[in-house]
C-alpha positions in Angstrom: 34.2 0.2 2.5 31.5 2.0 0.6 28.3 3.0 2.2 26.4 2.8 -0.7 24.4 -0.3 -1.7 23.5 -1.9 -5.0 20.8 -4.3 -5.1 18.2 -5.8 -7.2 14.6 -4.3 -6.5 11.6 -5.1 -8.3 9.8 -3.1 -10.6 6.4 -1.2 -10.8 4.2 -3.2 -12.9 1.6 -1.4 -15.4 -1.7 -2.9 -13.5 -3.2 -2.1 -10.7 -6.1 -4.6 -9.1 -9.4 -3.7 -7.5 -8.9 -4.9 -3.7 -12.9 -4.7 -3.0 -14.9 -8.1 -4.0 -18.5 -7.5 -4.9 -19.6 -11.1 -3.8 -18.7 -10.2 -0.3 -21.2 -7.2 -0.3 -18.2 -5.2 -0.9 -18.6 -1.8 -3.7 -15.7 -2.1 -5.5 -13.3 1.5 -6.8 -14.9 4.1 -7.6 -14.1 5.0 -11.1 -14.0 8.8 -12.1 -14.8 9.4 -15.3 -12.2 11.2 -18.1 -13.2 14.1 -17.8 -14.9 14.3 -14.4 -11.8 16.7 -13.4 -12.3 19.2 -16.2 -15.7 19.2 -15.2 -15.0 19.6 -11.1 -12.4 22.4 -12.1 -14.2 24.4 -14.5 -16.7 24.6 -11.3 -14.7 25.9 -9.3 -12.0 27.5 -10.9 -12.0 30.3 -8.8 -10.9 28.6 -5.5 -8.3 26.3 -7.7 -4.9 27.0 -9.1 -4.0 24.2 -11.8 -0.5 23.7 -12.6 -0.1 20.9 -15.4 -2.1 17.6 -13.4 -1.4 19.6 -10.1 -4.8 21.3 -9.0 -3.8 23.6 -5.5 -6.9 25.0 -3.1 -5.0 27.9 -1.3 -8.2 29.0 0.6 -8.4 28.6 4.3 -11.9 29.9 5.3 -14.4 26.9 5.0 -16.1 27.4 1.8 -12.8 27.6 -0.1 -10.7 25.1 2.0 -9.6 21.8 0.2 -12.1 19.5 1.7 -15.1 21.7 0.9 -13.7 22.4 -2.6 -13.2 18.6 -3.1 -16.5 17.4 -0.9 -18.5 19.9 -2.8 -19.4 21.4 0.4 -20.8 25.1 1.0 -22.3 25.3 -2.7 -19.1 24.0 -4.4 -19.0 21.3 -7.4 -18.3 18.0 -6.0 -15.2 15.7 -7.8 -17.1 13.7 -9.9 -20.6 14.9 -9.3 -22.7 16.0 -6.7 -25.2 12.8 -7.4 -24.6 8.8 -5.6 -24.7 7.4 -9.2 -22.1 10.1 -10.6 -19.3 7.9 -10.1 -19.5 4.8 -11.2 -18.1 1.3 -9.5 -15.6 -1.0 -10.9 -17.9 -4.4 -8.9 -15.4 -7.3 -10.4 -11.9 -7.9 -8.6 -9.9 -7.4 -12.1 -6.9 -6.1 -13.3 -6.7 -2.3 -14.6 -3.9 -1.0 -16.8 -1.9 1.7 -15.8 -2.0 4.7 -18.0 1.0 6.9 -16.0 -1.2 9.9 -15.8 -1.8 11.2 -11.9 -3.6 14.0 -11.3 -2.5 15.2 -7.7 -4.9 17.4 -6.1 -4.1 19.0 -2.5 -3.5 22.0 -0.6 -0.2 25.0 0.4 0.8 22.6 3.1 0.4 19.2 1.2 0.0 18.7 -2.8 -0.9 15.5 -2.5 -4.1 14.8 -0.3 -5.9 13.1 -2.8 -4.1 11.1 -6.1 -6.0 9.7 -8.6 -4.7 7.5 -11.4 -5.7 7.1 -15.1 -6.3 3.7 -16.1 -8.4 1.1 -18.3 -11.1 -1.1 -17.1 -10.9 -5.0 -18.3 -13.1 -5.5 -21.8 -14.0 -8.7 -23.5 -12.2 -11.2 -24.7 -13.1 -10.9 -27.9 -10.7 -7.5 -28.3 -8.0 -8.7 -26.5 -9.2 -7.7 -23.0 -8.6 -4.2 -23.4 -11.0 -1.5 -25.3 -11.1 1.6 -27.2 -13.9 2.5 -25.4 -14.0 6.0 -23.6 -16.0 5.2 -21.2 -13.4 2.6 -19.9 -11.0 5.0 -19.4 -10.7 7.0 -16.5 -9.6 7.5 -12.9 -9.0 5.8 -9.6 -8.3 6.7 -6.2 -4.7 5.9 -5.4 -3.9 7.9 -2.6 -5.8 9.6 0.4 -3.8 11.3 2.5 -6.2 13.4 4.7 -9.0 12.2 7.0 -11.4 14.5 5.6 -11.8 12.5 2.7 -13.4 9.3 3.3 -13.7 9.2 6.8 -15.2 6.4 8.4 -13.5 3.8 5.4 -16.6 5.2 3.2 -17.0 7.0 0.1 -15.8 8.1 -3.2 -12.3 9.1 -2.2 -11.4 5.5 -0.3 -8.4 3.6 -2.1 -9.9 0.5 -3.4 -7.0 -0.3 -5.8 -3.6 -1.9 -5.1 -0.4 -1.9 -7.5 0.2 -5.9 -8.6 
C-alpha cells in the first residue's frame, strides 16, 4: 500500500476580499500605495538589504532593528509615510484582484514578518469593474507575523484582507 495520497484540493483564487465593514464603524485595509516601498527603502537604505521583493533589516540595536526600521521609529522612514492619512483605506467590503506580486519584508531570523500583496481596488461599472488607474493599484497587508506590528488589533500593518 502506498503512503502517498492523491486528492482533489481547491485552488487559490485571484481575489482577495476586505474582511473590515465600514458600516459597522470598522476602517477597512489599509492600502499602500505603488510605490510606497521604493519610497520607505530609498529612506532607509542603509539599514535594508533588498534582494529582488525580499527587503532584510540585519540590525539588532534599536534604531536599526526591523520594527523600528518598519515603525519608522528612532528617526527612520515609516512604510508608507510617517503621516495618519499616508495610507489610504479601502472603506467598502469588495473584492480586490490579485496581482501575484509579494513583497516580503522581515528580519535574519524570519523573512517574512510582514507580507504585503499587490492588488487592484474595485472601479466602476462602466470599465468593467476594473481600472487603469494607478492610483488603484497597490498593496495590502497579507501577513503579520510579529507582535510588534499592530499590536493591540490596531494600525497600518493589521491583515484586513482574506483570500475568497
Amino acid at each position: 500500500m502506498s503512503s502517498v495520497r492523491r486528492e482533489i484540493i481547491q485552488n487559490l483564487t485571484r481575489t482577495f476580499v476586505v474582511t473590515q465593514n465600514s458600516a459597522n464603524g470598522e476602517q477597512g485595509a489599509y492600502f499602500f500605495p505603488d510605490n510606497a516601498v521604493n519610497v520607505w527603502y530609498a529612506a532607509n537604505a542603509a539599514k535594508i538589504t533588498k534582494i529582488g521583493n525580499l527587503y532584510i533589516v540585519p540590525g539588532t540595536a534599536t534604531a536599526n532593528a526591523f520594527a523600528s526600521v518598519v515603525n519608522g521609529d528612532d528617526g527612520n522612514t515609516r512604510l508608507g509615510g510617517n503621516g495618519q492619512g499616508d495610507v489610504p483605506l479601502i472603506s467598502d467590503r469588495k473584492s480586490l484582484k490579485d496581482f501575484g506580486t509579494e513583497v516580503i519584508i522581515g528580519n535574519l531570523v524570519e523573512p517574512r514578518l510582514l507580507v504585503l500583496r499587490r492588488v487592484q481596488e474595485y472601479a466602476s461599472s462602466t470599465n468593467g469593474g476594473r481600472s487603469g488607474d494607478p492610483d488603484l493599484t497597490g498593496y495590502v497587508v497579507t501577513e503579520n507575523n510579529t507582535e510588534e506590528l499592530a499590536p493591540n488589533n490596531w494600525g497600518r500593518f493589521t491583515v484586513r484582507v482574506a483570500r475568497v
